[in-house]
Each structure stands twice: as C-alpha cells, then as structure tokens.
N, C-alpha and C positions, 0 to 999 in steps of 0.2 A: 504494500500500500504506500502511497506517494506521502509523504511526510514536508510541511513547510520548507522546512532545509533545502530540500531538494531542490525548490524552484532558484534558489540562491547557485548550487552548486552546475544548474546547465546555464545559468547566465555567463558565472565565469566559465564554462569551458567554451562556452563562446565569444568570448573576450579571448580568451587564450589563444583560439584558433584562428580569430579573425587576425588581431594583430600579428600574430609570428608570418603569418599569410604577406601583410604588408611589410614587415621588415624584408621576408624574402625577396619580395620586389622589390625592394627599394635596393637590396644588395649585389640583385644580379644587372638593375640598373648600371650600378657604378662596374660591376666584375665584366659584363657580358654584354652591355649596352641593351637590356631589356625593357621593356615598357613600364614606368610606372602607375599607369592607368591602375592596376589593380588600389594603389596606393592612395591618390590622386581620388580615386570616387568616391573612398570607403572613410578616411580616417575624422572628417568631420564627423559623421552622424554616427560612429565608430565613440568620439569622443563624447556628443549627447549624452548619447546613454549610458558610458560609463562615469556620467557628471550627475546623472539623474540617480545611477545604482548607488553611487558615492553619495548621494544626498539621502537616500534613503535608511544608509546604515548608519547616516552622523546622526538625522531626526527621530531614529526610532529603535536601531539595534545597538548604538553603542550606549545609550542612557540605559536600556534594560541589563548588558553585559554591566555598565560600570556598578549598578545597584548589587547584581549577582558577587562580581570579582574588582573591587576595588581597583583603581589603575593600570586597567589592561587596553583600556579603550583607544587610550593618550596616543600610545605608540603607530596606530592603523589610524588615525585620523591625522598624524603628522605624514605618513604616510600617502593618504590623500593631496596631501597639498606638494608633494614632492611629485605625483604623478601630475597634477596640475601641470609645473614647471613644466616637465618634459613635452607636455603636449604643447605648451607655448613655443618653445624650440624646433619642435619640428613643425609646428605652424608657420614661426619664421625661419625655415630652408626651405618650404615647399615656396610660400611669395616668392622668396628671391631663388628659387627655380636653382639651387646648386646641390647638384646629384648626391655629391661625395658626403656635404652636411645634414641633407634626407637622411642616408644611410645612415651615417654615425647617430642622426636623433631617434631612426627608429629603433635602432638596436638596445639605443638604450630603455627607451618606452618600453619594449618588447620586454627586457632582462627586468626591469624594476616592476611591471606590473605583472609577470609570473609568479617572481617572487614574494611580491605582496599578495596575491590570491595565494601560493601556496600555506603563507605563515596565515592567513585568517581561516583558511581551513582546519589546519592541523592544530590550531590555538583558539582565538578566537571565537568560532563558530561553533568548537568541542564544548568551550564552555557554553555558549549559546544553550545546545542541544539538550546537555545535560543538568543545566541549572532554571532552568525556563522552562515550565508547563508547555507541553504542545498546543495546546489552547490560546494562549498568550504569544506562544512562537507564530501560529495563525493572523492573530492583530496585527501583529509586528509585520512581516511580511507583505499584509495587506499594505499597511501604511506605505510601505517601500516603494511599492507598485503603484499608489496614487500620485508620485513624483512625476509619472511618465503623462506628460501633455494629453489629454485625450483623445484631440486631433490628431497628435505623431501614433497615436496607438499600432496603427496598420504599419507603421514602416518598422515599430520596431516587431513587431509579428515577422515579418517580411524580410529584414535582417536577420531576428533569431533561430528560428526553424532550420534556416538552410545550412548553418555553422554547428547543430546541437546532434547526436545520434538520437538512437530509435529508443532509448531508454531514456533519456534527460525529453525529447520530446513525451512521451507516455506520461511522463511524472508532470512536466508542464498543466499537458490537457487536464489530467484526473485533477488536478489541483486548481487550474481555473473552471472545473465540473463544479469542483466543492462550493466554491467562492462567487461566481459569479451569477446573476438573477440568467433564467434559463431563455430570457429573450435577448440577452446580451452577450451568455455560450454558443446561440446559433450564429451572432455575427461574426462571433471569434472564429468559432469551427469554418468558415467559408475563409478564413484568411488565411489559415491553418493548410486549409486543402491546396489554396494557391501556392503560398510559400513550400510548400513540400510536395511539390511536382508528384513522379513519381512514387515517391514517397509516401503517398495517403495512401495505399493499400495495405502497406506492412502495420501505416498507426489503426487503421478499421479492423485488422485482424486479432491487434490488443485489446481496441475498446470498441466494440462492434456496435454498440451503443452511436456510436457517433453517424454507423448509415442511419 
C-alpha cells in the first residue's frame, strides 16, 4: 500500500533523473559538441518545481521534523539555499550562452542536489517516517503539494510521469486516489494517461480501477 512518503521519494527520483539527464548534455556539449536543447528546454520548469518541492518541506515538513528531533531541520534548509545558488549560476552560463561554464554549473547542481536528496532520505525523512503519525504525515504532504500553482498543475503531471518508473508512478496514483475529490482524480487520470504514453497499460494493469 502507497504510504505519504512515497509520493516525496518518486518526486526526487525524478529530480535525480531529470537533472543528471541535463548535466549529461551539457557535458557532451562541451566533450563532443552535442546539442544542449535537452538542457536549454528543461532546466527552468526543472527548477519551478524543485523551488515549489523546497517550499513545501521549509512550510510544512521541516517544522513537524524540528518538533519531532530538535535541530535537524537547520542543516536541509541551509541546504536549500545553497541549491538556490547553483541554479543562479547556471542560469547565468546558459544567458551568456558559454558551453564550458553550463557544464561546470550543471555538474555541480547535478552532484549537490543528489547528494542532498540522498542525506534527506537516509536522515531526515527516516525521522519523518518514524516519529510522525501517518495520518499527520498525510496533512503534511498534502500541504506540500498545494505549493504547486494550480494552473502549472498539468505541466508538472507532464514533467513527472515520464522521468518516474512503474512503481513511484503506482504509489503516485493510489495516493492522489486517496487525496483527491473523485471529480478532480478523473482530471488527473486523463493527464496521467497523456504523460505516460505507452505506459498507461502497465499502470491499468496495477490499478485497473483506473479503466
């Protein structure tokens, strides 16, 4: 059964995948004269959402983690502000269009925001899990996800699905099943089937519910 958590842990692995995706381009740019378009379309709306995910964990998971565990929070929100940085610098290499300082900014982005998704998982989030009602972890969660503009709704469907596998999408659905009014799951589910091409057979095969 799909647990709050979850929806947290396919977010980052599509954060993970997206960006390493753009460092790659941005690397064989400079190494093999490749095209940075992958780089170039994605890293704004790339950056949205993980400004809106970042919001959500300063306004609502690190106040319950800090109540939980006293001074754990401090460290993953200085954190936030240092992935800020990075995305300003490769903000400024992509205006001034120079390959070499693309590269060196995504790798960095790329290496700092791995690594702070891997310590909020392995620390952070453990605590989360285990000291926070599931019930509570549910609100929380929720909260997260009112970050996301209502309008941008569809782009970040559209975005996430096509970066997440067949198990972070499953947990996704059954958890906006749970959460969401069922005339507002139908909308979802039609954006869901876009975003995952091919891929809507394998999800109706898990929750069949969904034809």
């Amino acid at each position: 059964m799909a647990v709050p958590l979850d929806a947290v842990r396919a977010i980052h692995n599509a954060f993970r995948k997206d960006l390493a995706a753009m460092d790659a381009a941005a690397n064989a740019a400079v190494r093999q004269g490749g095209s940075l378009d992958p780089l170039l379309n994605r890293y704004k709306l790339f950056n949205e959402v993980l400004v809106w995910h970042a919001s959500g964990e300063e306004d609502a998971v690190f106040p319950a983690v800090e109540k939980a565990a006293p001074l754990v929070a401090e460290a993953y929100q200085r954190d936030h502000r240092g992935l800020d940085i990075l995305y300003l610098e490769l903000n400024l290499a992509v205006n001034e269009m120079d390959k070499l300082d693309i590269a060196r900014a995504a790798a960095r982005f790329n290496f700092h925001l791995h690594f702070h998704l891997d310590k909020e998982e392995a620390h952070l989030y453990r605590i989360f899990n285990e000291r926070i009602p599931v019930p509570e972890q549910a609100v929380i969660i929720g909260k997260m996800s009112q970050k996301i503009p209502q309008e941008r709704f569809p782009e970040v469907v559209s975005w996430l699905f096509p970066l997440i596998g067949i198990n972070d999408r499953e947990n996704m659905v059954r958890i906006w099943q749970q959460v969401l009014p069922p005339p507002v799951f139908t909308k979802v589910t039609g954006l869901i089937k876009k975003a995952t091409g091919d891929g809507w057979t394998e999800l109706t095969l898990r929750i069949p519910e969904l034809t």
